[in-house]
Every structure is written in structure tokens, then in C-alpha cells.
N, C-alpha and C positions, 0 to 999 in steps of 0.2 A: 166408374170406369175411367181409364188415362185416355184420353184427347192433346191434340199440338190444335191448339186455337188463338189468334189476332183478334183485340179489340180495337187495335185501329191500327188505319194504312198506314207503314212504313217500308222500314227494310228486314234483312231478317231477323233482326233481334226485336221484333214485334212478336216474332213466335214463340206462346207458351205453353209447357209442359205440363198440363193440368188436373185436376179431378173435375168430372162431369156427370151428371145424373146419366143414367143408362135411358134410350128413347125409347118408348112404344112405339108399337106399329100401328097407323092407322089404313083405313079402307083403300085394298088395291094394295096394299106396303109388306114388306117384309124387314125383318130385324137379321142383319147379316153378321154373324162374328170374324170378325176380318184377320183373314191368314195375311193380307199384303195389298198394299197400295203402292200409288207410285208415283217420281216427280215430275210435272211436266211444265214446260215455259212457260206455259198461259197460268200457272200456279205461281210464278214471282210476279206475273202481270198485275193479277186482281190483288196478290196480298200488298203490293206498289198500290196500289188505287189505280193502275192506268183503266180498267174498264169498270166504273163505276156506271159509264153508260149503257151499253149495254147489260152491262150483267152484276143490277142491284143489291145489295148483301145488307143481310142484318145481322150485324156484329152484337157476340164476337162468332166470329164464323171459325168452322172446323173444316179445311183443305181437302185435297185428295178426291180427283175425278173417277181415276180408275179404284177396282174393286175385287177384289179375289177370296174368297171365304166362304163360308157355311151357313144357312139357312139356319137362323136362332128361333124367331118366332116368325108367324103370321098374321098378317092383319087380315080384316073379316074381306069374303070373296074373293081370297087367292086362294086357288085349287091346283095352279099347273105346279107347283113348288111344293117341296115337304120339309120338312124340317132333319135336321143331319144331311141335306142334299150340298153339294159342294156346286158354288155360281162363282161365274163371273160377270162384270159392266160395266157400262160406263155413266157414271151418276151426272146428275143435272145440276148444270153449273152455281145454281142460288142458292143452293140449301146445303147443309153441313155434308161433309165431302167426308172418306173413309180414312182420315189419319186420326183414327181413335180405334180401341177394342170392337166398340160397333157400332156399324154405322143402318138407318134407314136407307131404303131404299126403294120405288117404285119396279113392284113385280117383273113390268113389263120391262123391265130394261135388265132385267138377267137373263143368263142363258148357263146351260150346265157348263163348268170347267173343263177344260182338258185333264185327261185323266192320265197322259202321256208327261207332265215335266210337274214340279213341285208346286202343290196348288200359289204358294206367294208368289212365286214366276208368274203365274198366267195372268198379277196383274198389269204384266209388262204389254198385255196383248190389245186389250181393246180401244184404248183413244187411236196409238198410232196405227195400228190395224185396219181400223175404223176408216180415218184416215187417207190411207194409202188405196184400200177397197174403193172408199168411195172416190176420189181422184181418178184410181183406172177406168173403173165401169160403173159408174154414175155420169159423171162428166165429161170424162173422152171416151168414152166407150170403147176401149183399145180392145182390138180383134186382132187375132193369129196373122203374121206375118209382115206390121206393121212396125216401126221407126219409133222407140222411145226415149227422150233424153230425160233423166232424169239428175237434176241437177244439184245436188247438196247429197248425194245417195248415201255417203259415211254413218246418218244422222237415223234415230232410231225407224221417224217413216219412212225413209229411204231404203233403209236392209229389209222392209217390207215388200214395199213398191217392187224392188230389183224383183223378188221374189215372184210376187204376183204375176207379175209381165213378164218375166221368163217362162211360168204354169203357163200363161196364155196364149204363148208364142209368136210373142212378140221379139224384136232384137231391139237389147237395151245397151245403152251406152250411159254410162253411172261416173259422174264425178266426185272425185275426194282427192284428200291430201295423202300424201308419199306412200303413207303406212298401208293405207287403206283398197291398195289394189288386189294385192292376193283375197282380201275377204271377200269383197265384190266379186269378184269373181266366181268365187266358190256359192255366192249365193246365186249367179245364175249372170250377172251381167255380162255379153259380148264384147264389148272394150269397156275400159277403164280410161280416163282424165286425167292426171294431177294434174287440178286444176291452179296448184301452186307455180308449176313449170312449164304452163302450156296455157295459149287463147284458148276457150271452150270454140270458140267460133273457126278458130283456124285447122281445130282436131276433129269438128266432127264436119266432113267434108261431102256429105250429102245430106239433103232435106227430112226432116224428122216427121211423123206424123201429129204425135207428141211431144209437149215439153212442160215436165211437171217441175215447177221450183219446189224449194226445199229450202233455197238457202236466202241466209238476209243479207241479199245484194243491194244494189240502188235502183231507183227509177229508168238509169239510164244502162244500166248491167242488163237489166232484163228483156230492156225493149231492146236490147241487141242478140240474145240469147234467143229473143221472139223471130227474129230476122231466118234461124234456122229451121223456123217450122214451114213445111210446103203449104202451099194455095191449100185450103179446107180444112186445115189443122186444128189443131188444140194447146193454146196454153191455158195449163190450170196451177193456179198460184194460191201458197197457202200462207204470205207474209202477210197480214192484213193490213197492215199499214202503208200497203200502195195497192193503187187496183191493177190487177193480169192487162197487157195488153192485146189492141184486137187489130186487127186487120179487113177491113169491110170489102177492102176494093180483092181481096186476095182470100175471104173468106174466111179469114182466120179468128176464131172465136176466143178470148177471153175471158176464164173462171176463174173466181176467186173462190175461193172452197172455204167453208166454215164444215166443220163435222159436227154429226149429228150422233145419238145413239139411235141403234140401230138391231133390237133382239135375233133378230132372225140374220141378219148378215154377222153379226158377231160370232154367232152358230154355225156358219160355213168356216170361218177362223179355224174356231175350235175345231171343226172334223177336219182340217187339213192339216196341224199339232198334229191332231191323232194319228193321221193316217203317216205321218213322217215325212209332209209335204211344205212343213211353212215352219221355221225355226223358229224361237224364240229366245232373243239375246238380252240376255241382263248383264248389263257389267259391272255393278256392286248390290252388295243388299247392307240396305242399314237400320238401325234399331229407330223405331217412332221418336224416343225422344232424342237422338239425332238430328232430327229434319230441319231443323233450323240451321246446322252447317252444310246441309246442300243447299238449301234454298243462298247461303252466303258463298261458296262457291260456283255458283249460278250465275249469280249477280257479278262476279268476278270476271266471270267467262272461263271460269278453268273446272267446269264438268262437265265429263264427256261420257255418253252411253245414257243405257235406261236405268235408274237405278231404282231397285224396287226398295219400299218401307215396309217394315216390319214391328207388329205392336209387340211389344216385350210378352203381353201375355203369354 
């Protein structure tokens, strides 16, 4: 099978276009033929070496967290999956990742695909998804009629986020650049920012119950951003390279969010694709052996949206 595999950290011309033996399934596994994967930051982070610490790799490694494809095989003791069944999930950060024809994967971390947009789309759903889910109602547990700011919202967890907490009824106020205001909008957000023309601090002019970062501010951007959450709040921050800040004397709690997978919350996603309640935005789809010119327009700073990967097969 074709695989985009790195045998050591660099940049993107580390990634190659390669032939790979096809993997078996071992116990609790399934072999997934992959309609579509996809690129996410933390995908130029590890192939950089930036997290060698946490998240050890044995090169050469094959990328690609997300996963959207068909049940090839089975390994022994998976019975909830069939073969020809179409999954999607979000695979585990250390082991070879779905930017190949196929990839392994642990049972437990699929859930059936959406059967409403193009299976290689729905791999656009589950990191940031994931994501966005767990930030609202895991960590802030943002309930109907409650104050969200969510703060970088242009950005693919964000067009989630907006979503979610408008379903929950909450009132959200979503910052992005110029362009970015009619979209927001249309996904559910109450005001819009441009946060190019305007203080976030001087526009949003009452206390928030929320404030989910998104974006990669400073240390000092944030703790001022913090300033708009009311006494008992929540910021939940997903830059890991500063910690959320907290407020003790005012209650104000600070998370830093790492996502996890998650079968069964990925599975409320998908039924809400289905039901025509949570969109799903892709804004390019490019061929597998590609991926190394996203991973270098990444690095550049000039990609924007989710872009799904697709194996030539």
C-alpha cells in the first residue's frame, strides 16, 4: 500500500511518498480502508519533533489522527463492527496515523460515519469536534442562557464550538477577521468581533460566563481576555504552551484542554450531521501524496480551513 511516512524530525520535506507493507489486525483492532484523513497543527508539531515528550514515536511514523473509511478486516474480539461498515475516529497519537490506504485502528475508538455528507468529509469531524464537545460540556459545562466568548471562532474548532453553544442556548460572541463575519453568524453566533478593528475587551461589554481560546495569543492577551469572564466562570484554553488562567479570589477556574477520543461522544456528532444540526466544513480536499505541501503551507502560515487528505486509491 502508499503511505506519507518521516523517518526523522524536520520540516516538511521530511515527508515521504512511499510503498508499505499492508498491517494486520491485532486483538480489539480493525484494518480500516481510508476514504479520508486529515491535517491538523499538532501534525506539523510532532513531524517538527516539538512533542517528543509527550507523544514518543517510532520512526518512521505514518501521520494522520483523524480517520474516515471502511471496515477492511477484523482482529479477534471485535464483534460491534463488520466489515464493509463505513467509521469514523480519532486514532492515537503514537502509532502510525491514517495518511496511507490503511490504516489500524483500536475498535473502540470508531463509531459509524455519517451517512449525510461524503464519507472523506467526515474526516473533517472528529479531532475538532472532539474538541469543541469537550471544551463546552466537559469543562465549562455551558448550559442554556449562559455568555460565551469564544475567541479565535474562524478556525475549524471554532465553526464547531459556535455551533454547539448556539444548539445549547447559550448567546455566543465569536471573533474572526473581516471576512469571517457573515459565516459566524450563519453558524449560530449572536455578535461577531473583528478582532482586526476592534479590542475584544472594549466590544464585548458585559461579563461572559465562558471563554474558550482558540487562538495563539500571548500570555498577556489572554489574561486580559480572562478579565471578561464573571466571578465563577470558565476559561478553557486549547494553546498548550501557556497554562488558562484562574482567578481564586473571583472563582474563576482555568482549563487547559488536551482532547481525548471519545467513541460514544463522537457518536452524538455524527447524529447531529445526520439530523442536519452541525455542518461540516472542509475547505480543500487534496491527494495523499500531496500532504507534504500542506504540511509546508502550515508551516508558512498561509493555510486556512480543514483540509481533508485523500489516498489516491
Amino acid at each position: 500500500m502508499k503511505a506519507i511516512r518521516f523517518h526523522q524530525y524536520g520540516d516538511a520535506d521530511v515527508l515521504r511518498y512511499e510503498d508499505v507493507e499492508t498491517p494486520e489486525p491485532g486483538a480489539g483492532q480493525v484494518r480500516v480502508r481510508v476514504a479520508g484523513t486529515t491535517f491538523n497543527g499538532v501534525d506539523a508539531n510532532i513531524r517538527a519533533g516539538n512533542m517528543q515528550g509527550p507523544m514518543p514515536l517510532m520512526l518512521p511514523h505514518v501521520p494522520g489522527l483523524d480517520v474516515a473509511g471502511t471496515v477492511d478486516a477484523l482482529g479477534d474480539g471485535v464483534s460491534a463492527l463488520a466489515v464493509g461498515g463505513p467509521v469514523v475516529g480519532f486514532l492515537p497519537f503514537i502509532v502510525d496515523g491514517a495518511s496511507a490506504d490503511y490504516v489500524i485502528a483500536p475498535a473502540e475508538s470508531l463509531t459509524a460515519a455519517p451517512s449525510s455528507i461524503p464519507l472523506a468529509d467526515a474526516a473533517a469531524l472528529p479531532i475538532v469536534g472532539l474538541t469543541a464537545w469537550q471544551a463546552l460540556f466537559e469543562h465549562a459545562d455551558l448550559r442554556s442562557g449562559q455568555r460565551i466568548l469564544v475567541n479565535g471562532a474562524s478556525g475549524a474548532v471554532g465553526g464547531y464550538a459556535v455551533q454547539l453553544a448556539n444548539a445549547a442556548g447559550a448567546h455566543v460572541i465569536a471573533t474572526g477577521g473581516p471576512s469571517a463575519s457573515e459565516h459566524l453568524r450563519a453558524l449560530g453566533a449572536d455578535e461577531v468581533v473583528d478582532h482586526t478593528a476592534t479590542e475584544v475587551g472594549s466590544a464585548v461589554t458585559e461579563p461572559v460566563d465562558v471563554l474558550l481560546n482558540l487562538a495563539p495569543v500571548t500570555p498577556e492577551q489572554l489574561a486580559t481576555l480572562a478579565t471578561l469572564v464573571g466571578d465563577g466562570g470558565v476559561v478553557v484554553n486549547t494553546t498548550v504552551w501557556m497554562p488558562a488562567p484562574s482567578d481564586e479570589a473571583r472563582g474563576v477556574r482555568g482549563i487547559d484542554l488536551y482532547v481525548r477520543s471519545d467513541a460514544q461522544q463522537l457518536s452524538e456528532l455524527v447524529a447531529r450531521v445526520d439530523r442536519g444540526e452541525l455542518a461540516v466544513d472542509v475547505a480543500e480536499r487534496v491527494a495523499l501524496q500531496d500532504l507534504a505541501s500542506v504540511h509546508a503551507r502550515a508551516d508558512a502560515g498561509a493555510l486556512t480551513g480543514k483540509v481533508v487528505v485523500v489516498p489516491s486509491a
